[in-house]
C-alpha positions in Angstrom: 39.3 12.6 -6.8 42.4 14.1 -4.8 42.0 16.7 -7.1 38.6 17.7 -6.0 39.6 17.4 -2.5 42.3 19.5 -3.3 40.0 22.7 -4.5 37.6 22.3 -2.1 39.8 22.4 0.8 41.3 25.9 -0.7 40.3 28.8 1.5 37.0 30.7 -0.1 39.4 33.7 -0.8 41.5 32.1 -3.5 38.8 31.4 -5.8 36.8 33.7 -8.1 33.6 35.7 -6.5 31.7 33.2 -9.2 32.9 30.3 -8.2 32.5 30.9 -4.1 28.6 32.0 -5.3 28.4 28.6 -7.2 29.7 26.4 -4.5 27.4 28.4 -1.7 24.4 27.6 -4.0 25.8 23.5 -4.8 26.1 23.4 -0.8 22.2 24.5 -0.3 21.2 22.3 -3.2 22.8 19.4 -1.6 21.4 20.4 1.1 17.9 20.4 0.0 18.1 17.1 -1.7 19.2 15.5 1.4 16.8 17.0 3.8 14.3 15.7 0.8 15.6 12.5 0.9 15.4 12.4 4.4 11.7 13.5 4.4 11.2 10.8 1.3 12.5 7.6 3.7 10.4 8.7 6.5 6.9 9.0 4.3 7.8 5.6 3.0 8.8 4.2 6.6 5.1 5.6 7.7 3.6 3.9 4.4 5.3 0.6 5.1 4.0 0.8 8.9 0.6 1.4 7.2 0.7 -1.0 4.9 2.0 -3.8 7.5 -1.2 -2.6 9.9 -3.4 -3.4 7.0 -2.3 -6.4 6.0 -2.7 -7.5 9.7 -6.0 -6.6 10.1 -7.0 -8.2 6.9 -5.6 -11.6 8.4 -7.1 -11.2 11.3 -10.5 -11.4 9.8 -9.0 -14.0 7.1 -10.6 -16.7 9.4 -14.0 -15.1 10.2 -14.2 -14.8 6.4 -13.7 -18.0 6.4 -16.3 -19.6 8.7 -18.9 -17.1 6.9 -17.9 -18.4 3.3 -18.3 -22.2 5.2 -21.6 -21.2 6.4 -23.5 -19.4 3.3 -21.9 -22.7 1.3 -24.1 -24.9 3.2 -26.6 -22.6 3.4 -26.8 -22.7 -0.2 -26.4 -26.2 -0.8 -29.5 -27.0 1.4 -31.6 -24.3 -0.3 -31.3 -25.4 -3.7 -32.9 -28.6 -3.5 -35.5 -27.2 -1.7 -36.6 -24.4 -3.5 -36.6 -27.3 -6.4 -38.7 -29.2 -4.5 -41.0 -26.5 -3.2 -41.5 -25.4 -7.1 -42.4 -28.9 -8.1 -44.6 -29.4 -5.3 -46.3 -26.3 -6.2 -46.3 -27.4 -9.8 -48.3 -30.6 -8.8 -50.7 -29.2 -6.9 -51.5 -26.7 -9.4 -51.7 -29.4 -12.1 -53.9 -31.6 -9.5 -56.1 -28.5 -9.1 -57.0 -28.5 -12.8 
């Protein structure tokens, strides 16, 4: 590693035309990647924002769900009988009318 440090703290003018060209272009490279990776953190910051506003919402409706699914239960249960009942009452009387 001192090594490295070494060569890169040499002046440009000691190394090869080649080499200076490859280290300008490993410099923008890096470059790039880090303004990528800077743009990658803050889409995922904005997606985790998101994500947290939707799962918020979708709690706060957690209890109206609730008091719906509570009500179309009953709802239900007092139905059935009495569509049974209203089909066997009609059942009679059509039976009685014969």
């Amino acid at each position: 590693m001192s090594e490295r440090t070494k060569r890169d703290d040499e002046p440009l003018s000691d190394i090869s035309d080649e080499d200076r060209y490859f280290i300008e272009q490993r410099d923008l490279v890096l470059q790039d990647i880090g303004q990528t990776m800077d743009s990658i953190l803050n889409n995922l910051n904005g997606l985790n924002i998101s994500l947290e506003n939707f799962i918020a919402v979708g709690k706060e409706f957690e209890s109206v769900s609730d008091l719906w699914s509570k009500f179309y239960a009953g709802v239900s249960s007092a139905e059935i009988p009495d569509v049974e009942g209203n089909v066997q009452e009609q059942a009679m009387e059509s039976q009685e009318e014969l």
